[in-house]
C-alpha positions as CSV (number, residue, x, y, z in Angstrom):
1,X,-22.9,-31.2,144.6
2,X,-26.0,-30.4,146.1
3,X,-26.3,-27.6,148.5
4,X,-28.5,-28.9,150.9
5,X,-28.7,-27.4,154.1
6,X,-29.4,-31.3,155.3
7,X,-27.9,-33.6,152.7
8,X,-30.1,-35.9,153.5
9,X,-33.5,-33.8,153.2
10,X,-33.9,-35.6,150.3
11,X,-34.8,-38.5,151.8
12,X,-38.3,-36.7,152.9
13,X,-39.3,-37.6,148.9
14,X,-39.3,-41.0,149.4
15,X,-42.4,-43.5,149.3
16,X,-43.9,-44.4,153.0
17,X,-43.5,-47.7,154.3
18,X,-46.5,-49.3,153.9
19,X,-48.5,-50.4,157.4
20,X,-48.2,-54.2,157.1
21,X,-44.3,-54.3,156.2
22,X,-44.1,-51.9,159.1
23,X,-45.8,-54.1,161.5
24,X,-43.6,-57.1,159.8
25,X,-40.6,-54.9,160.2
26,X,-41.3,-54.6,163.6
27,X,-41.8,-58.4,164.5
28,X,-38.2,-59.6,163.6
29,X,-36.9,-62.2,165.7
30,X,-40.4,-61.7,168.0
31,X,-43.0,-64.5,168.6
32,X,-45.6,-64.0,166.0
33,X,-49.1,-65.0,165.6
34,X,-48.5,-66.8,161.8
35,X,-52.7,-67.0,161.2
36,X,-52.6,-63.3,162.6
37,X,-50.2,-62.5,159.8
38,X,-52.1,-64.5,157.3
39,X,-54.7,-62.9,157.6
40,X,-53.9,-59.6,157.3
41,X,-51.8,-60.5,154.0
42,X,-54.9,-62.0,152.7
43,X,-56.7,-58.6,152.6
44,X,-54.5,-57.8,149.4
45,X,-54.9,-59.8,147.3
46,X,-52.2,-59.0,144.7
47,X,-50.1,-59.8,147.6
48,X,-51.3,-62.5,148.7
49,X,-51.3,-64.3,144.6
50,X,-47.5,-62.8,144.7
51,X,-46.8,-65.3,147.9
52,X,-48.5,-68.8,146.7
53,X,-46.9,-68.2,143.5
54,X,-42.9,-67.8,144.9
55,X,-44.4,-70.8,147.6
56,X,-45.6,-73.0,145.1
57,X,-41.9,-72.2,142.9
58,X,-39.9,-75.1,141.8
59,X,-37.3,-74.0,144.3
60,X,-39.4,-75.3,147.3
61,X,-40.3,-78.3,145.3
62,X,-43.5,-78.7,147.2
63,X,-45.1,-82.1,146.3
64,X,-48.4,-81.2,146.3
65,X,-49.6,-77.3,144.7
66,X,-50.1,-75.2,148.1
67,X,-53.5,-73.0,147.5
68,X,-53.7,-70.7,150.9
69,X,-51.4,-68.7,153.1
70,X,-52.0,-70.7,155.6
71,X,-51.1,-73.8,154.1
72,X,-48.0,-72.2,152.9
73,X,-46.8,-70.7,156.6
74,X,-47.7,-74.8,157.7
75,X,-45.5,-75.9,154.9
76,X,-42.5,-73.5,154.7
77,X,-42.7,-71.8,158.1
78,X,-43.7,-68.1,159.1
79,X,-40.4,-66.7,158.7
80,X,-40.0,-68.0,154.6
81,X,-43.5,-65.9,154.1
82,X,-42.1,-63.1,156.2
83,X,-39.3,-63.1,153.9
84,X,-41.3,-63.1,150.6
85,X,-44.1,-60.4,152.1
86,X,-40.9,-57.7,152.6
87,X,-39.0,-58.8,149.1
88,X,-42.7,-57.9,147.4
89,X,-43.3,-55.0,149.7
90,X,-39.7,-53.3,148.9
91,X,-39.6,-54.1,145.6
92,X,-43.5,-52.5,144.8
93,X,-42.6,-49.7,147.3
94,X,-39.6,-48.5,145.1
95,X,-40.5,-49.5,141.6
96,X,-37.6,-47.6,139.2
97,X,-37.6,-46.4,135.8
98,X,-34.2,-45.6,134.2
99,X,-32.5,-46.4,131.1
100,X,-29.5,-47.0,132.7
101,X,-30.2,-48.7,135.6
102,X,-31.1,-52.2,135.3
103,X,-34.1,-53.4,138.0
104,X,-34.6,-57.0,137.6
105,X,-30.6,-57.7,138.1
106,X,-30.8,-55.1,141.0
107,X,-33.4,-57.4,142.8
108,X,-31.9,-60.7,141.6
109,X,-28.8,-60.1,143.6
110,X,-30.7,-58.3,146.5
111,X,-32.5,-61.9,146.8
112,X,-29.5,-63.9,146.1
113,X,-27.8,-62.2,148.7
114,X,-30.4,-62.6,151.0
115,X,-30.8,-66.0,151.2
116,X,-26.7,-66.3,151.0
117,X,-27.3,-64.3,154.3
118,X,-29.7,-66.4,155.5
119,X,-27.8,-69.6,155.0
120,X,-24.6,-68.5,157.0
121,X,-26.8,-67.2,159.9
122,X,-27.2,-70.3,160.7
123,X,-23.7,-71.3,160.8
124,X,-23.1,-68.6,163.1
125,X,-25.8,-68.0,165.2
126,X,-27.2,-64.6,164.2
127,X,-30.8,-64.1,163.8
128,X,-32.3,-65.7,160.0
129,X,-34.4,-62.9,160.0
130,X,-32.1,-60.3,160.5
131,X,-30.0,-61.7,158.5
132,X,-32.7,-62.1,155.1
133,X,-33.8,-58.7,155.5
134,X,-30.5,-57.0,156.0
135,X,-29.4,-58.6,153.2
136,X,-32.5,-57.9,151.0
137,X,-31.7,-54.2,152.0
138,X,-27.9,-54.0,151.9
139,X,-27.4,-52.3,148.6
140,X,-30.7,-50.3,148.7
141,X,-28.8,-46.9,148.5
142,X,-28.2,-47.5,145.1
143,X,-31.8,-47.8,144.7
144,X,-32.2,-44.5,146.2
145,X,-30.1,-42.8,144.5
146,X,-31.3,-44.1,140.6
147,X,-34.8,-43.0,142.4
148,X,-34.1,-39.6,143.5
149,X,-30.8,-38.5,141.9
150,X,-31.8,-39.8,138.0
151,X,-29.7,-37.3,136.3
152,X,-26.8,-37.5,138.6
153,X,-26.7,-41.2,138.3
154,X,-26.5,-41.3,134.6
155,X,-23.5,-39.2,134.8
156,X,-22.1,-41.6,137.5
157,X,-22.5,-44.4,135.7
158,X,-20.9,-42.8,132.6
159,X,-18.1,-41.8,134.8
160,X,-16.8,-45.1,134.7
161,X,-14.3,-44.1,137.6
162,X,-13.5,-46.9,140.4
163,X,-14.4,-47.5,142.9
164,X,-17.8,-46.1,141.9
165,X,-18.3,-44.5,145.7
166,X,-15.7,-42.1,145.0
167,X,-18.1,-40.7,142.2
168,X,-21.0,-40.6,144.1
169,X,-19.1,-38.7,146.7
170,X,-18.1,-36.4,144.5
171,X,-21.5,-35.5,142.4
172,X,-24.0,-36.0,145.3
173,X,-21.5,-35.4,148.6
174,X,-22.2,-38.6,150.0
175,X,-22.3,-42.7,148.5
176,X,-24.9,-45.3,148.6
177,X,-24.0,-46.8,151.2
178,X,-23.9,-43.8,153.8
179,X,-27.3,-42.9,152.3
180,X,-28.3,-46.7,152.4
181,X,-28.0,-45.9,156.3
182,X,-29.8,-42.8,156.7
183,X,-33.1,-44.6,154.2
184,X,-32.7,-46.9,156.7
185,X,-33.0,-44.9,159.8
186,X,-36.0,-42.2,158.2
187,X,-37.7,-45.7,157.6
188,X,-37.2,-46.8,161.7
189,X,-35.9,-50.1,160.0
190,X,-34.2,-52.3,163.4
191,X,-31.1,-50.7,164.3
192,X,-28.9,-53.8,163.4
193,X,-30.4,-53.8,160.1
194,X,-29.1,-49.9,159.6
195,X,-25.7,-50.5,160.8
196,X,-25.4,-53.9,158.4
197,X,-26.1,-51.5,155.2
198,X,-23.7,-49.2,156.4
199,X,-21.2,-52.0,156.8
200,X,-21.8,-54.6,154.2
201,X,-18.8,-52.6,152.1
202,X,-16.2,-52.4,155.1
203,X,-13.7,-55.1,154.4
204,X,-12.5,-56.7,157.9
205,X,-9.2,-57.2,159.7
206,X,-7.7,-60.2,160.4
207,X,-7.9,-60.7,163.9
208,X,-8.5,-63.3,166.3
209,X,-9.4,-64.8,170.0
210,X,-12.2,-62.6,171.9
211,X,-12.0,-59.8,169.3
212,X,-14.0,-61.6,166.6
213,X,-16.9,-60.2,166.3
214,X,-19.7,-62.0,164.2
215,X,-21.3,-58.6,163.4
216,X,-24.3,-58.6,161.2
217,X,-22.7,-56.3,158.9
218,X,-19.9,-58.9,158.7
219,X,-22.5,-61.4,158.0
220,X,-24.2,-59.0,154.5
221,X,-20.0,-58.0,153.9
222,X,-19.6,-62.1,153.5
223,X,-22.6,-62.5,151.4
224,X,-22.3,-59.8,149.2
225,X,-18.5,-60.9,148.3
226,X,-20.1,-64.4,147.7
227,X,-22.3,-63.6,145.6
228,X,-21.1,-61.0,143.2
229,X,-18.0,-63.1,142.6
230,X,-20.2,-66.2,141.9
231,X,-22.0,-63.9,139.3
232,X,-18.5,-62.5,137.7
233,X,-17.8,-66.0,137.2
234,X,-20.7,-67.7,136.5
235,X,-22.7,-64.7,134.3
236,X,-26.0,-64.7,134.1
237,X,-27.6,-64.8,130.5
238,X,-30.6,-62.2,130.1
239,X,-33.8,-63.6,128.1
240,X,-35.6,-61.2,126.3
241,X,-38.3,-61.0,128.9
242,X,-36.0,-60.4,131.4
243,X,-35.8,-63.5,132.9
244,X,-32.7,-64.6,134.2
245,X,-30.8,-68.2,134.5
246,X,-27.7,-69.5,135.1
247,X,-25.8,-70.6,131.9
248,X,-25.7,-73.9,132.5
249,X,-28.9,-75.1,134.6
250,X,-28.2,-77.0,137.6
251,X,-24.5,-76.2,137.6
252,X,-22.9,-74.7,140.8
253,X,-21.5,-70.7,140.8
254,X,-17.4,-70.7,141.6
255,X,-15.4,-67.7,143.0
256,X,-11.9,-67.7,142.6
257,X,-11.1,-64.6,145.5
258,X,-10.7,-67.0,148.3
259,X,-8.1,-65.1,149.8
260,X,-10.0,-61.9,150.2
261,X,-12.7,-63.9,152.1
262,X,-10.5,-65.7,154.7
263,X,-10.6,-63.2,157.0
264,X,-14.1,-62.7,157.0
265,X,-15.2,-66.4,157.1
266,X,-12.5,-66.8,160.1
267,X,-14.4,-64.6,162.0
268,X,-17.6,-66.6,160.5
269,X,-16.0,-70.0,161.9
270,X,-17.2,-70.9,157.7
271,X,-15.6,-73.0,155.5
272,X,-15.0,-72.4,152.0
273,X,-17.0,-75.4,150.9
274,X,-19.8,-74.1,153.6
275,X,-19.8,-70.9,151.9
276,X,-19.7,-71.7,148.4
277,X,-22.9,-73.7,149.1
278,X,-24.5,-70.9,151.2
279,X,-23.5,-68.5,147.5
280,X,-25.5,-71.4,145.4
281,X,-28.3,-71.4,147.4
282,X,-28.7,-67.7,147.3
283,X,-28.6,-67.7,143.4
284,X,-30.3,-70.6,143.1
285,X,-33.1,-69.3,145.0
286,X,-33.1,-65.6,143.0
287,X,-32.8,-67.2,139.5
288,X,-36.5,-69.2,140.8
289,X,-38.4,-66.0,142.8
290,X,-36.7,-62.7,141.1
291,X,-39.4,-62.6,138.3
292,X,-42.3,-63.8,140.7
293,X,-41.5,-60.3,143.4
């Protein structure tokens, strides 16, 4: 373990934010000037090719090739390029080298939980933004630790011990979700958005009436069950380039755990059937963007 006098003064060695996903970070669920935005995307332009190129993906199905960002916030809406600017931005800002950490599956279920998040928001009325971004971000303690801790994550991986936390606990003194939280916080990320990372692994209690809370941490928790049990049961197959796709293309992800769920999705006010689609989109719309971030 290591003897820090602040366990999290290790944080201090990670990448800054940069300025624009800061600014974007800061305009969640606010009135934004979309040609404003734009426009500052549009002064880099690796970023900006990165954008058309996920806008103009077969997942959109636009009929026509859009060829500007402001076409593309007029066709899809400022919030879809806000989304794609802070996948691109996070991804870039903590780019991860390890042999035993695999970085294009990390991101594809970062998106595909997303977007599951961002399809139940708007069954229950929390914020699409908040929702995307928390769950772009839930598992990025993990990222953390692969990126500062690569010797001690080798030997929790090779631990094999379950649940995995408990070996991360044990090696660094705290697990990737509690340091999830605190990247969070030394990155002033919203508030909400801290607390759903530190949350997203709490498994709820049934209860009912006025104490239902439709938390945003309940929200990523529902996702994030979604979606790894669509991918346990519907594998992905790994191309030698990377690339991933379903098995069978065009074929709809099951989870057999519906028990497990209930009590979340009863708090949710979601259906099964409302959920397993909000699970399909979100892997539908990683297998198209993961290789395009």
């Amino acid at each position: 373990m290591h003897a820090l006098k602040n366990k999290f003064a290790c944080l201090a060695d990670l990448p800054s934010m940069p300025v624009l996903l800061m600014e974007t970070l800061q305009q969640l669920g606010v009135n934004q000037d979309p040609m404003a935005l734009a426009d500052k995307i549009a002064q880099d332009t690796s970023m900006t090719v990165r954008i058309l190129r996920i806008a103009n993906s077969p997942f959109y199905g636009m009929s026509r090739e859009i060829g500007s960002l402001r076409e593309a916030i007029v066709l899809l809406g400022l919030n879809r390029i806000r989304d794609m600017l802070m996948g691109i931005c996070f991804s870039k800002m903590l780019q991860v080298r390890h042999k035993n950490f695999n970085y294009n599956q990390f991101w594809h279920h970062s998106i595909a939980v997303a977007e599951c998040s961002r399809q139940l928001s708007y069954c229950t009325g929390i914020s699409p933004d908040f929702a995307y971004t928390a769950g772009l971000l839930h598992d990025i303690g993990r990222l953390v630790i692969v990126l500062l801790f690569p010797d001690e994550y080798s030997q929790i991986i090779k631990a094999f011990e379950s649940p995995q936390a408990e070996t991360e606990r044990r090696l660094l003194g705290f697990d990737n979700v509690e340091i999830g939280g605190q990247a969070a916080q030394y990155w002033n990320l919203p508030v909400a958005i801290q607390e759903a990372i530190e949350q997203h692994e709490t498994t709820p209690r049934p209860i009912s009436g006025s104490n239902a809370v439709r938390s945003l941490g309940l929200l990523v928790y529902t996702a994030n069950f979604l979606i790894t049990q669509t991918e346990r049961s519907d594998p992905l197959v790994i191309a030698r380039d990377g690339v991933y796709a379903a098995n069978l293309p065009g074929a709809g992800a099951a989870f057999d755990d519906h028990e497990s769920i209930q009590p979340a999705l009863a708090i949710l006010n979601v259906s099964i059937d409302q959920a397993m689609h909000c699970a399909n989109s979100g892997r539908q719309f990683a297998d198209q963007v993961v290789t395009l971030f």
